[in-house]
N, C-alpha and C positions, 0 to 999 in steps of 0.2 A: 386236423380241424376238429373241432370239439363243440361242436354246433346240435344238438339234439333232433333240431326244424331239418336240418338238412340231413345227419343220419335216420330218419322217419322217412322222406322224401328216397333216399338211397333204399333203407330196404321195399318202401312200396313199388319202387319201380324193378328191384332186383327178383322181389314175390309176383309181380306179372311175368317178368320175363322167364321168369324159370319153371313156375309150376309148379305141376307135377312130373312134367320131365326131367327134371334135375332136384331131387328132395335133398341132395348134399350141397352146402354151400357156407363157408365162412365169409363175414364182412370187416373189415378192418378201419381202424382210424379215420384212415384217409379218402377213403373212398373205394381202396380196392377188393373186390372180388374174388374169391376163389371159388371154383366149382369143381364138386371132385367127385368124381365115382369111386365109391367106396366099395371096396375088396369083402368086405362084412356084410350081412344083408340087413343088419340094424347097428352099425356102428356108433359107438357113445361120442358125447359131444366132445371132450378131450380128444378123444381118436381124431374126428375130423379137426381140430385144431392145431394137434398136430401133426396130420395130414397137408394144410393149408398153410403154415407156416415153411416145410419142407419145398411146399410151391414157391412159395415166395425167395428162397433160399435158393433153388435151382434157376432160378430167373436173375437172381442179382447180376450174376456174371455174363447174361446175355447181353450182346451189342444194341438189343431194339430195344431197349431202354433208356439208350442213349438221347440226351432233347435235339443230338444233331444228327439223325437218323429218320428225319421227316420224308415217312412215306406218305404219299398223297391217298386219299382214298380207305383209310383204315377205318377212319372211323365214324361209327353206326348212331345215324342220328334216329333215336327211337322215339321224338315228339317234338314240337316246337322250342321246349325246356330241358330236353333232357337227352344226352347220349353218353355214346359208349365206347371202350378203347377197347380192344383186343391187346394182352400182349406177352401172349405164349399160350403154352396148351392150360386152357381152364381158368387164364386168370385174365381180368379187366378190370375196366375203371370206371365207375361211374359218374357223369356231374351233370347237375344242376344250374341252370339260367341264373337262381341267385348267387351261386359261388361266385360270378364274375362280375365287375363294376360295368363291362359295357352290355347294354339292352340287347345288341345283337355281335356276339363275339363270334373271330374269323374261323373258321377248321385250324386255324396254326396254330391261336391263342389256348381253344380247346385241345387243342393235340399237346403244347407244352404243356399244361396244368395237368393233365393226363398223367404226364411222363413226371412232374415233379411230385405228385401225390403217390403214385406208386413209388417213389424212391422216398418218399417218407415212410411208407409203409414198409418199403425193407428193411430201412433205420430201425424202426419203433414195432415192427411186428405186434400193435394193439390192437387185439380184436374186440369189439364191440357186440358182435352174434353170431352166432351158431346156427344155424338152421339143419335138424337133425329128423329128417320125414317127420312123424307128427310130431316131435317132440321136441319145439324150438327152445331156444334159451338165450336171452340175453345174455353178454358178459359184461364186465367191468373194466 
């Protein structure tokens, strides 16, 4: 998805949720997250890039990415607009109320768009940001 309104939207919600409890974190294409603790105590933004891609890499082969592997209950709806996917250690999804045509879309509808944006993200491994403690940096 190549939508700028909704990558803005994605990292405002991904910058509350993390803080400063989490100052490592890539954002990808699609929507997905990766949150990493970093082994360095000021690790460069390539590091975590390819840090976060490694994630993404180690998740392909999991079964819970599967869109027929619907567990009930995973996922965290963080506002009227806006929730979240779990789906493995440090990585998730995030979307947004405008991603979908319906006004009020079911946990299932949210759970598949979930599970299909991260499997675009495995495809296309495009990251979009880098968030590196103080020293964010978009990508391209």
């Amino acid at each position: 998805m190549n939508n700028p309104v909704i990558h803005e939207q994605w990292l405002t919600t991904i910058s509350k949720l993390t803080a400063e409890d989490y100052p490592h974190w890539v954002l990808f294409q699609n929507g997905s997250c990766v949150i990493l603790e970093a082994e360095k105590e000021d690790p460069s933004t390539d590091d975590l890039a390819e840090m976060a891609i490694e994630v993404l890499k180690e998740q392909a082969s999991r079964p819970v990415l599967s869109v027929h592997a619907y567990p009930e209950g995973q996922l965290i709806a963080i506002d009227e607009q806006s929730w979240l996917l779990p789906a493995g250690e440090g990585l998730y999804t995030v979307l947004k109320l405008g991603e979908f045509q319906e006004e009020a879309p079911s946990e299932f509808a949210i759970w598949v768009k979930a599970r299909q944006k991260q499997r675009l993200d495995l495809e296309q491994a495009t990251i979009i940001y880098v968030n590196c403690s103080q020293k964010n940096r978009y990508c391209s």
